[in-house]
C-alpha positions as CSV (number, residue, x, y, z in Angstrom):
1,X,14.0,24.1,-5.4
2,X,13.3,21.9,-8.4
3,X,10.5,21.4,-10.2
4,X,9.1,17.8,-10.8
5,X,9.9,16.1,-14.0
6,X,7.5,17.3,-17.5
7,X,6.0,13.8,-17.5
8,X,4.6,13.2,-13.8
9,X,4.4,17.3,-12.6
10,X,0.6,17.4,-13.3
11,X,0.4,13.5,-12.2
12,X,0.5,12.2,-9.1
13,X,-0.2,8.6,-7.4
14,X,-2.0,8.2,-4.3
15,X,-3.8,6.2,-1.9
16,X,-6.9,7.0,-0.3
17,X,-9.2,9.5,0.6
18,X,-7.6,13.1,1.5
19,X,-6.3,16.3,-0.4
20,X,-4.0,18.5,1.1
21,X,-2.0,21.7,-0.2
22,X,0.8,23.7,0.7
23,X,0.3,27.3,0.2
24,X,2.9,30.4,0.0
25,X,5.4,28.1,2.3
26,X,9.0,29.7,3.1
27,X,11.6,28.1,4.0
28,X,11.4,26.5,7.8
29,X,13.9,28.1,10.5
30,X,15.6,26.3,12.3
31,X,13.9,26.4,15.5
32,X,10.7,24.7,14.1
33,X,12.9,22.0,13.1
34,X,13.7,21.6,16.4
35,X,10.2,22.3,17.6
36,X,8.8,19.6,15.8
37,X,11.9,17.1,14.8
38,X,10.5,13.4,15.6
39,X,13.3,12.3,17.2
40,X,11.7,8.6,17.7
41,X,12.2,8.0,13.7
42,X,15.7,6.1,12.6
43,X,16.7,8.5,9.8
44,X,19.4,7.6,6.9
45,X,21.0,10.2,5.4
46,X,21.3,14.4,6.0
47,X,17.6,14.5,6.4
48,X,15.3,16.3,9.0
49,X,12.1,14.4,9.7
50,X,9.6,16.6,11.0
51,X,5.6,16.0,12.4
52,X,3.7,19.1,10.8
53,X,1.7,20.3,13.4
54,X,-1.7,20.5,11.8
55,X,-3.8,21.5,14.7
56,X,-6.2,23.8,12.9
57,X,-9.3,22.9,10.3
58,X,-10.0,19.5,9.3
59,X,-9.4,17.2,12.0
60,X,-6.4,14.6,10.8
61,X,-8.1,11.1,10.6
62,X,-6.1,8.5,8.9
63,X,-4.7,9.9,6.0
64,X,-4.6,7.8,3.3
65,X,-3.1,10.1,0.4
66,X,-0.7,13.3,0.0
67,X,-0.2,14.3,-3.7
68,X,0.7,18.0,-5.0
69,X,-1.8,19.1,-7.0
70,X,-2.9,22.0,-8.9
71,X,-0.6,25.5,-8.5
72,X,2.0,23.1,-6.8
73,X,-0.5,22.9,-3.8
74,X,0.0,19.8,-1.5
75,X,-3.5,17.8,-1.8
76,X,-4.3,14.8,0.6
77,X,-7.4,12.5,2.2
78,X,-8.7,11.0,5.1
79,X,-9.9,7.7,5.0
80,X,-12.9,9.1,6.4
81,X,-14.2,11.2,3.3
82,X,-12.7,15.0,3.3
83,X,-10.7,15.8,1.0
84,X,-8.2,19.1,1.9
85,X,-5.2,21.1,1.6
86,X,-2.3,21.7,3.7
87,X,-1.4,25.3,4.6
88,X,1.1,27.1,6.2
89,X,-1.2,30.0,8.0
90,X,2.0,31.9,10.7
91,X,4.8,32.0,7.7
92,X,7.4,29.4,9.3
93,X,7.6,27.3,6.4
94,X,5.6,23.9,8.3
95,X,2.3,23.6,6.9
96,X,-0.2,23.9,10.6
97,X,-3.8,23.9,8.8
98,X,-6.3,21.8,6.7
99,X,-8.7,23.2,4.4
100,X,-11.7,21.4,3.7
101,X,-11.5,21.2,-0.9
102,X,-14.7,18.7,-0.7
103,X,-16.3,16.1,1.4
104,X,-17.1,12.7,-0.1
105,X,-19.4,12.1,2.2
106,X,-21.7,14.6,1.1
107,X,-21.5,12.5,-2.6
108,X,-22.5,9.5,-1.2
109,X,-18.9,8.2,-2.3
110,X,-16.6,6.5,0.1
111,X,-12.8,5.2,0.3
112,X,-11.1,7.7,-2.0
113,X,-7.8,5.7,-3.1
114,X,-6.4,7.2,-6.1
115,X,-5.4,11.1,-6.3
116,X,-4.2,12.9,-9.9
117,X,-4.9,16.3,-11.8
118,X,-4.8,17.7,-15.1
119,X,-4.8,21.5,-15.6
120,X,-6.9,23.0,-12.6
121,X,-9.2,19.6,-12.4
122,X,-9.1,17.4,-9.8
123,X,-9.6,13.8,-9.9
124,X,-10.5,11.2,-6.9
125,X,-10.8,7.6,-7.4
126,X,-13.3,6.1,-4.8
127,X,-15.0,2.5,-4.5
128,X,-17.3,3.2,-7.2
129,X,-15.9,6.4,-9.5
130,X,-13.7,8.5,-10.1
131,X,-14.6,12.1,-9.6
132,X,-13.3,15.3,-11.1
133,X,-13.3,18.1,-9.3
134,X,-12.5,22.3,-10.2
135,X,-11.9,25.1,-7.9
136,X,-13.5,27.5,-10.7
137,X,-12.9,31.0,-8.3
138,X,-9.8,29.5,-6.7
139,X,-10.6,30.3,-3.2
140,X,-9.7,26.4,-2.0
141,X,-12.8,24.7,-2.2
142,X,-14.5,22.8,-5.0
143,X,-16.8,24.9,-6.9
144,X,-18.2,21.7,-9.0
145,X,-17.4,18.2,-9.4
146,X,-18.9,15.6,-11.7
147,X,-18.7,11.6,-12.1
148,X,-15.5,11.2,-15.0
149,X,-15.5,7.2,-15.1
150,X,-17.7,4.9,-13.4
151,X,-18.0,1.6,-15.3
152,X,-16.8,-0.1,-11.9
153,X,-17.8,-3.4,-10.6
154,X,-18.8,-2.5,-7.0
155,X,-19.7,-4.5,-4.0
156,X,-19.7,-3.9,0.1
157,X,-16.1,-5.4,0.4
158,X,-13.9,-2.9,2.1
159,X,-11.0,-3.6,-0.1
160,X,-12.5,-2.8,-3.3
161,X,-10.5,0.3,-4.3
162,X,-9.8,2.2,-7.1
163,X,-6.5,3.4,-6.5
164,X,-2.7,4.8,-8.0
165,X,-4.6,7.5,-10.7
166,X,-2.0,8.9,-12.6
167,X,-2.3,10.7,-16.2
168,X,0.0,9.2,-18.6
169,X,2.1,10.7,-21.7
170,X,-0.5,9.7,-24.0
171,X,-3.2,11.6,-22.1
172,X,-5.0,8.7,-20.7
173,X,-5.6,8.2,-16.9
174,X,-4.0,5.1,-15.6
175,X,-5.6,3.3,-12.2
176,X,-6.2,0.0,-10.4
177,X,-9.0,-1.9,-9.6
178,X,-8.0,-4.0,-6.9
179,X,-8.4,-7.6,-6.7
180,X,-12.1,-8.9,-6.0
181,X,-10.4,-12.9,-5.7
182,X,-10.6,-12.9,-1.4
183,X,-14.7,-11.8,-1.2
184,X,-17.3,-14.4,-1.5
185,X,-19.6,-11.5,-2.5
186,X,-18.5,-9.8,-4.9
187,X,-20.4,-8.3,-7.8
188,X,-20.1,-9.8,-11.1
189,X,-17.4,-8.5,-13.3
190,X,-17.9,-10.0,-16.8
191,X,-15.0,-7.8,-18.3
192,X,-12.7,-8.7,-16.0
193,X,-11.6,-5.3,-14.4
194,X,-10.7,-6.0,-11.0
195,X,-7.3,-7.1,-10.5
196,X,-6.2,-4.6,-13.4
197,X,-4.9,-1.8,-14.2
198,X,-6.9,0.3,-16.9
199,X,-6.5,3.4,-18.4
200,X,-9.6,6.3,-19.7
201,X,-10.1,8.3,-22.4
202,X,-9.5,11.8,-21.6
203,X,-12.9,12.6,-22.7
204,X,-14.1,9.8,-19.9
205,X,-15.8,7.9,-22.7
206,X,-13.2,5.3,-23.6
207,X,-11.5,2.6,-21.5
208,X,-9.2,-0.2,-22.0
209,X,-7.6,-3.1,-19.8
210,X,-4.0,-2.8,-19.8
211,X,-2.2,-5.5,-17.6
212,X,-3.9,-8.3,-15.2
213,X,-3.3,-10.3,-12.0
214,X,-3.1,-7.0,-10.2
215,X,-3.2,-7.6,-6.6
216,X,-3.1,-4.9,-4.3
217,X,-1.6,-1.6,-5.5
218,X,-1.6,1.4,-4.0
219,X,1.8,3.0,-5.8
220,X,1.9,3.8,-9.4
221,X,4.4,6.2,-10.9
222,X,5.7,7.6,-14.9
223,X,9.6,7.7,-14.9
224,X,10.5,10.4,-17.4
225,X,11.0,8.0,-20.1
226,X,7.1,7.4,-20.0
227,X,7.6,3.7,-18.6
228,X,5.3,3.2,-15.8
229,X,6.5,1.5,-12.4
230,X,4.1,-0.4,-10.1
231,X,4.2,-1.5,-6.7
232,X,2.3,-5.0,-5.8
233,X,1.6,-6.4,-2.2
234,X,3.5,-9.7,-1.2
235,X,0.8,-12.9,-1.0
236,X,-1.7,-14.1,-3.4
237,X,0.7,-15.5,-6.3
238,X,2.8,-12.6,-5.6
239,X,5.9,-14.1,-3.3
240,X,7.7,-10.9,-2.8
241,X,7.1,-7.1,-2.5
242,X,7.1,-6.4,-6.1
243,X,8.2,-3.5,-8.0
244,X,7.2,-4.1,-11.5
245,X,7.3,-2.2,-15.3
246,X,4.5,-2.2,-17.3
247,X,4.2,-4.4,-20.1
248,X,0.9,-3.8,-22.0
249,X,-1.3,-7.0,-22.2
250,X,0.6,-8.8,-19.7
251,X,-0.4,-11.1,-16.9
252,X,1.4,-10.1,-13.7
253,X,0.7,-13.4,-11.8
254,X,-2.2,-13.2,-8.9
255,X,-5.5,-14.6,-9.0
256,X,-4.2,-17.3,-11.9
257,X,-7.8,-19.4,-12.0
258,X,-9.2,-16.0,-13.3
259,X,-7.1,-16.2,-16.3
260,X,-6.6,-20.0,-17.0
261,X,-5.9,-20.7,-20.8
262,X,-5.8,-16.7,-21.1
263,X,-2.0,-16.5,-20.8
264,X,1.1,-18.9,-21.0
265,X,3.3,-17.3,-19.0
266,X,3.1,-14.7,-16.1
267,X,5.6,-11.4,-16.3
268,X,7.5,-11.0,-13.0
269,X,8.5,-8.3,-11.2
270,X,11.7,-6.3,-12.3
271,X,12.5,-5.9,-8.6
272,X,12.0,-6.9,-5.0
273,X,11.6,-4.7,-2.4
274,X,13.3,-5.7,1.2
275,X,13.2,-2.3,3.1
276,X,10.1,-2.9,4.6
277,X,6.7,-4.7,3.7
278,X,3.6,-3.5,2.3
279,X,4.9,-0.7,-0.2
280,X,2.4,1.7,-0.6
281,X,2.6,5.3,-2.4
282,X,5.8,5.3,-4.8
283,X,7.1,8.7,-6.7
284,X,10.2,9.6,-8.8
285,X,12.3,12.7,-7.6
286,X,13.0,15.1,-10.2
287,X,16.2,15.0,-11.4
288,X,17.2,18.4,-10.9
289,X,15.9,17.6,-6.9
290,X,19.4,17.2,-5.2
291,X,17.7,16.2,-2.0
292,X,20.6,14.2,-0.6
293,X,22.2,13.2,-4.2
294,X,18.6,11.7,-4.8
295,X,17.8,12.8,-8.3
296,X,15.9,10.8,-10.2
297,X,15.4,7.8,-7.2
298,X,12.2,6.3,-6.8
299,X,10.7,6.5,-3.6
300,X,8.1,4.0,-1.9
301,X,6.5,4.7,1.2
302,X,5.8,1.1,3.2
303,X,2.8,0.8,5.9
304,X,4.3,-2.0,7.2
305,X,2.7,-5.6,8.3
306,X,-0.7,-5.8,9.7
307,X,-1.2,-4.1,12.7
308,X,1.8,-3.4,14.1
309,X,1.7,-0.1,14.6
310,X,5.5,0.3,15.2
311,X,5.9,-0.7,11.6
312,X,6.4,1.2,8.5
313,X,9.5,3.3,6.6
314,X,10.3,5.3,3.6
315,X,13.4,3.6,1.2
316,X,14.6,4.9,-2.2
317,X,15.5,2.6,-5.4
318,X,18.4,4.0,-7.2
319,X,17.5,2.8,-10.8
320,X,19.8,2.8,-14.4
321,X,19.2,1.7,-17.0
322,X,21.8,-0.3,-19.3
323,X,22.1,-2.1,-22.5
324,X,21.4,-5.5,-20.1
325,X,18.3,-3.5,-18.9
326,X,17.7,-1.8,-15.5
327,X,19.4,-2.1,-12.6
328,X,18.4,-1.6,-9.3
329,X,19.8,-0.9,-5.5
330,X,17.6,0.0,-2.7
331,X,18.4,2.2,0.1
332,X,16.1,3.1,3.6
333,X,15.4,6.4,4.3
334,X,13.6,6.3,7.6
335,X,11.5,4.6,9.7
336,X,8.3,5.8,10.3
337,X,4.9,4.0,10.9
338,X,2.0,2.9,9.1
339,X,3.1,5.1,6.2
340,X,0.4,5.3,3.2
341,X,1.8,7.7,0.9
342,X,4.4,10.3,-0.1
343,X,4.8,13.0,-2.4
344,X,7.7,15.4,-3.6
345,X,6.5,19.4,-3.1
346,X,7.2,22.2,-5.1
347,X,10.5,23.5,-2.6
348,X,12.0,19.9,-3.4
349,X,10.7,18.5,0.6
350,X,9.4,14.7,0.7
351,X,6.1,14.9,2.7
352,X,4.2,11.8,4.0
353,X,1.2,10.6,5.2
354,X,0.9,8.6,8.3
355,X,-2.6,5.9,8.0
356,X,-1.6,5.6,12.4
357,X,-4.6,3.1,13.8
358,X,-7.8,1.6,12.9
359,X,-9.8,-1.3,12.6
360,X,-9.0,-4.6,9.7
361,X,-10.6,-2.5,7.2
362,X,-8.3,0.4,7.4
363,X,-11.3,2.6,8.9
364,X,-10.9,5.4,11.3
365,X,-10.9,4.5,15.0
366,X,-12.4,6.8,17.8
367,X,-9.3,7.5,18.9
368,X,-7.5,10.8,16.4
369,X,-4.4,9.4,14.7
370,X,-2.2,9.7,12.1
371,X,-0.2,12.6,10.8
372,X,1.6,14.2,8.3
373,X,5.9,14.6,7.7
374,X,7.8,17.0,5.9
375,X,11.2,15.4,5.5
376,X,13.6,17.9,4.7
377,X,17.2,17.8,3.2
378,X,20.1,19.2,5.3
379,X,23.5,19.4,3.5
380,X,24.7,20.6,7.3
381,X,23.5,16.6,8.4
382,X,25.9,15.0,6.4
383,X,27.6,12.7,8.4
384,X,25.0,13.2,11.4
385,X,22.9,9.8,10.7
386,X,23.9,6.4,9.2
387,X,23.2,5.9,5.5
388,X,22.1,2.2,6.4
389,X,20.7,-0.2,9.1
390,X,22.3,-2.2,11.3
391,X,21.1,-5.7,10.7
392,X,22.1,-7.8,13.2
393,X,23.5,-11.3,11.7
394,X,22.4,-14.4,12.8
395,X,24.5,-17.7,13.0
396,X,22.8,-20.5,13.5
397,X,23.6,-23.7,14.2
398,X,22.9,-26.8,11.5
399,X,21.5,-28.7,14.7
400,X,19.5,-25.9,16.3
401,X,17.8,-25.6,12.4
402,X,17.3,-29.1,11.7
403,X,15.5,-29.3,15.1
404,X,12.9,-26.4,14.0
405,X,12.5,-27.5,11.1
406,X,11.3,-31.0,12.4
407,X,9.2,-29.4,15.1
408,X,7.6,-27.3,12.1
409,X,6.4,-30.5,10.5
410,X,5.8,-32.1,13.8
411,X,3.5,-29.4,15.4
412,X,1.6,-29.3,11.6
413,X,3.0,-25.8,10.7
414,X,3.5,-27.2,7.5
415,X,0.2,-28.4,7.0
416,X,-1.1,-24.7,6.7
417,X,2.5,-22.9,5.6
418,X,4.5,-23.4,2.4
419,X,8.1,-22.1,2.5
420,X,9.1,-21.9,-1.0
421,X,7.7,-18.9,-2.1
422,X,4.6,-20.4,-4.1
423,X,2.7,-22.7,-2.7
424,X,-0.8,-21.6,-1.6
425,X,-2.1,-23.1,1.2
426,X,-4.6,-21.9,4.1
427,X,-1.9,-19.8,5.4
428,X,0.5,-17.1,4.2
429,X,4.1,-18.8,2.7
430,X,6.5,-18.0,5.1
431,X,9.4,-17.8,2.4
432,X,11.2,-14.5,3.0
433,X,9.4,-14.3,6.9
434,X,12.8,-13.8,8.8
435,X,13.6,-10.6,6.9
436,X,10.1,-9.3,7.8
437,X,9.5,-10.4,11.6
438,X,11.8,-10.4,14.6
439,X,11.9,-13.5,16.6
440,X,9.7,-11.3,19.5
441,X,7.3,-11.2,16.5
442,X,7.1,-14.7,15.6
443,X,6.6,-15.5,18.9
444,X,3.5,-12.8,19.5
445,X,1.8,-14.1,16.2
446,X,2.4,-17.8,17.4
447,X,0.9,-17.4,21.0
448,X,-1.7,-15.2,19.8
449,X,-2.8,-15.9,16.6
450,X,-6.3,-14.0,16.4
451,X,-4.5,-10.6,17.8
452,X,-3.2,-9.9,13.8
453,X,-4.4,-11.4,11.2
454,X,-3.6,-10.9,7.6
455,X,-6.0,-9.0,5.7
456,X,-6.3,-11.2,3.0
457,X,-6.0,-14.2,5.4
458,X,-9.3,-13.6,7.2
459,X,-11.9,-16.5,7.5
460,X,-15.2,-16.8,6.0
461,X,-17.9,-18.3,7.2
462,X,-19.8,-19.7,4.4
463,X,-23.4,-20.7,5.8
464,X,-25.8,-22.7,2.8
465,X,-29.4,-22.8,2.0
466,X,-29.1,-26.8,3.7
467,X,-27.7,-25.4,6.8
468,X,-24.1,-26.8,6.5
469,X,-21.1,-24.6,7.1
470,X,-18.2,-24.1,5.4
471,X,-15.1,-22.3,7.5
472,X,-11.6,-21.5,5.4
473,X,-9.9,-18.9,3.6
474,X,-11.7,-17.4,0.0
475,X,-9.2,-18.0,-2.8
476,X,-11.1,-17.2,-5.7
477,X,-14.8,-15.5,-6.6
478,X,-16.8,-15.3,-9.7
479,X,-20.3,-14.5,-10.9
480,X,-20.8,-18.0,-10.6
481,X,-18.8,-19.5,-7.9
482,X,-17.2,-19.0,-4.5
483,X,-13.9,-21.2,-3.9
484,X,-13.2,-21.9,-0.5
485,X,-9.6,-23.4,0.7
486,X,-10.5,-25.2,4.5
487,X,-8.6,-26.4,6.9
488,X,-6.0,-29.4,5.6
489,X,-6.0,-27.1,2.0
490,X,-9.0,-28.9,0.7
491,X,-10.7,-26.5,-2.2
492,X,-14.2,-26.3,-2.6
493,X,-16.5,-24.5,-4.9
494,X,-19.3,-23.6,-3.8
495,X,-22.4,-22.2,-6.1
496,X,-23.1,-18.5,-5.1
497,X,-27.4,-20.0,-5.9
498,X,-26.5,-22.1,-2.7
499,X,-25.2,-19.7,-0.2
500,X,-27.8,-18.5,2.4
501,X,-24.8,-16.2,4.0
502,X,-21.0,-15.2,3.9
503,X,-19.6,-13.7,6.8
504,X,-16.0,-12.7,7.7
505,X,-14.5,-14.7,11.0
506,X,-12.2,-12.6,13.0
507,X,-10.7,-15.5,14.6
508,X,-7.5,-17.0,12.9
509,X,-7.6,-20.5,11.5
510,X,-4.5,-21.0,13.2
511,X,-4.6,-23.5,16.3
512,X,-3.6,-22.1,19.4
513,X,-1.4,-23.2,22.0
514,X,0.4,-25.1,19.4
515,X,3.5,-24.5,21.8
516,X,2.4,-26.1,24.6
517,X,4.9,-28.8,26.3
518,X,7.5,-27.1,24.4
519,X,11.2,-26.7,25.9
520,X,12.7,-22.9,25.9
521,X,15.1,-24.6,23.7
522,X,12.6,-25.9,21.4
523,X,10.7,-23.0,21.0
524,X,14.3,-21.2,20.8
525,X,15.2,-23.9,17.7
526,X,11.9,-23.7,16.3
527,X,12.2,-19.5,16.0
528,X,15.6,-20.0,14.1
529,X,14.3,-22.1,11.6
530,X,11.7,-19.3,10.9
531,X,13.9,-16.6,10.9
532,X,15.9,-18.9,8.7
533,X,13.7,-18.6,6.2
């Protein structure tokens, strides 16, 4: 169908640690669309949305990335370590097979987050390099591979990913460091580099920062002007799901104590993203891709909050650009779970990659999950779904709010949650929560606090060389320095010479049972006010 646009064809963002590629694929019949249609997936528009059946070679494991790579092959990685490609082995136009390209694992490397290739090379971002690999007799496998950048600050910390690799027009490769600012140890960083996005030399030999306050980006994409488009989590200075523009030097807001008396003002994002939470992979169709009148559209695929696993979507931003500047309307395509990335292949198809379960740390679970969808356009479908969801509109009554909100401040919600969108206290701001969580939510997270907690909200249990104990939430790390925020939003620094130990406390800092002695009617109140917000 169409090709992808000059400026991202050889480019591609991505989010973790698997290739995958699509080989010689027809097109589908319409029995396998039937075969393997997921009919439990809300779908807006003429699309089919279809689970490939990959049951042969490289066992699926939390798939982190999906990217077409070299010869239009679709790449992708497990969180696990094997990178592979996806291949359609009986002809019916569903890729049904993993091939093994390279394993990680046998490299000693681990969390690959960042996908991209130039020419016939391959390149991996992973905690502590990025890797380029080559097929050199092109029978699917990596023939060679050797360390292309590696000037990374690296510690133990789970989240410490380099991620969103994609080659720009000036032949540079752009990526993100991810934030260090929520571990107490992380390693020191005297240039700064986490919590930016940086671009290399084409040689490997040069780097240079480009923007800061980078939170947590796993989506990272060229529009065919050459402007570059970045995705950013919601929390840590960041009060929405952001889709920003990169400006080059600026300061994009998180982590602020890192940059004090660095910058004067902080660049917000050109747009806000409301289909779902927690955007991960983003792409551009090509504009000569119909695929449902889509030309040209960005597309973000969202994982969704925490872990709820019933959580997750694809949306499209329709994006012009005027004299005023660009404009921008957002659309959902389906909804889908725990989605980590998405990529446009070479017969004009969206595939996906489904994370599906694990632990806090995004790691694999004993139990197989995740997957991978081909969602394909149907001008026959037209008509067949709606082109929007149904959101349900809530009226409630000025007394029925005014009694949550006092029951927020009474029960000392407030104390530990800021509602305007800024203020950072020990937990999350709740500005913008009742377009994210169903009341059946807020109630679940209320009652059982420790049974989801927020990544970046996870205790610490700071433990000194005296014996005394510090419990709270990490706000900000240095070479130097830990700062704590404890219970009641006191802020501590803490000398790193003084800590004896740091460990993570799966246990929210959230009191529990704070419902107790509570009227259905009070409870009922105090869930409007949230969903209010």
């Amino acid at each position: 169908m169409a090709n992808h646009l000059t400026i991202i064809r050889n480019f591609i963002p991505a989010f973790g640690l698997v290739l995958v590629m699509a080989v010689g694929c027809s097109s589908p019949k319409p029995e396998a669309y039937l075969a393997y249609e997921d009919t439990t997936a809300s779908v807006y528009g003429p699309y089919w949305v279809i689970k490939l059946p990959i049951d042969k070679g490289v066992k699926v494991l939390n798939p982190v990335q999906i990217s077409q790579g070299p010869g239009g092959k679709i790449f992708a990685a497990n969180q696990s370590g094997e990178l592979y490609t996806l291949q359609d082995s009986d002809g019916d136009g569903l890729e049904d097979e993993a091939l093994l390209f390279a394993d990680l694992n046998e490299l000693g490397l681990v969390s690959p987050a960042g996908f991209a290739h130039k020419g016939d090379t391959v390149f991996v971002g992973t905690r502590s390099e990025i890797r380029a690999f080559r097929d050199i007799d092109q029978d699917g496998k990596a023939d060679t591979s050797w360390t292309f950048f590696n000037k990374i600050p690296v510690s133990e910390h789970p989240y410490e990913w380099t991620s969103s690799l994609n080659f720009g027009p000036d032949g540079w490769l752009y990526f993100v460091l991810t934030t260090d600012s929520f571990n107490p140890g992380a390693s020191p960083d005297p240039e700064g580099l986490r919590g930016s996005i940086l671009k290399v030399s084409p040689d490997g030999q040069q780097y240079k920062i480009v923007a800061t306050g980078i939170r947590s980006i796993h989506g990272m994409n060229f529009n065919p002007d050459g402007e570059l488009f970045f995705a950013d989590n919601k929390g840590g200075g960041n009060s929405t799901e952001e889709l920003n523009l990169l400006q080059a030097g600026k300061f994009y807001g998180h982590n602020p104590k890192k940059y004090e008396g660095k910058y004067d003002t902080l660049t917000p994002p050109v747009f806000s993203l409301e289909n779902e939470i927690a955007p991960s992979g983003i792409e551009f169709n090509s504009a000569e891709n119909d695929f449902g009148g889509t030309g040209g559209n960005l597309f973000v695929a969202f994982y969704g909050p925490g872990e709820r696993w019933n959580r997750g979507g694809i949306g499209r931003v329709k994006i012009e650009k005027t004299e005023q500047g660009y404009q921008f309307k957002e659309f959902p395509v389906a909804d889908i779970p725990k989605l980590s990335d998405l990529t446009f292949g070479k017969d004009g198809s969206l595939y996906l990659a489904q994370h599906g379960i694990s632990d806090y740390w995004y790691n694999p679970t004993e139990e197989k999950t995740g997957a991978f969808y081909k969602v394909i356009y149907d001008p026959d479908l037209v008509g067949k779904h709606p082109i929007k969801k149904e959101i349900k509109e809530e009226n409630f009554s000025n007394a029925s709010l005014e009694n949550g909100k006092q029951l927020f401040a009474i029960r000392a919600c407030s104390a530990c949650h800021g509602v305007d969108g800024t203020t950072d206290l020990v937990g999350p701001n709740l500005k913008g929560a009742g377009k994210e969580f169903s009341q059946e939510e807020f109630l679940e997270e209320i009652k059982e606090p420790s049974k989801r907690i927020k990544p970046s909200m996870i205790a610490t249990r700071i433990t000194l060389k005296d014996g005394k104990v510090l419990l709270g939430r990490v706000v900000y790390t240095d070479t130097n320095q830990v700062s704590i925020m404890l219970v009641g939003n006191q802020v501590v620094q803490v000398p790193k010479s003084e800590i004896q130990s740091a460990e993570d406390e799966l246990k929210s800092l959230m009191y529990e049972n704070l419902l107790a002695g509570l009227s259905e009617e009070e409870i009922k109140n105090l869930l409007n006010y949230l969903s209010s917000l």
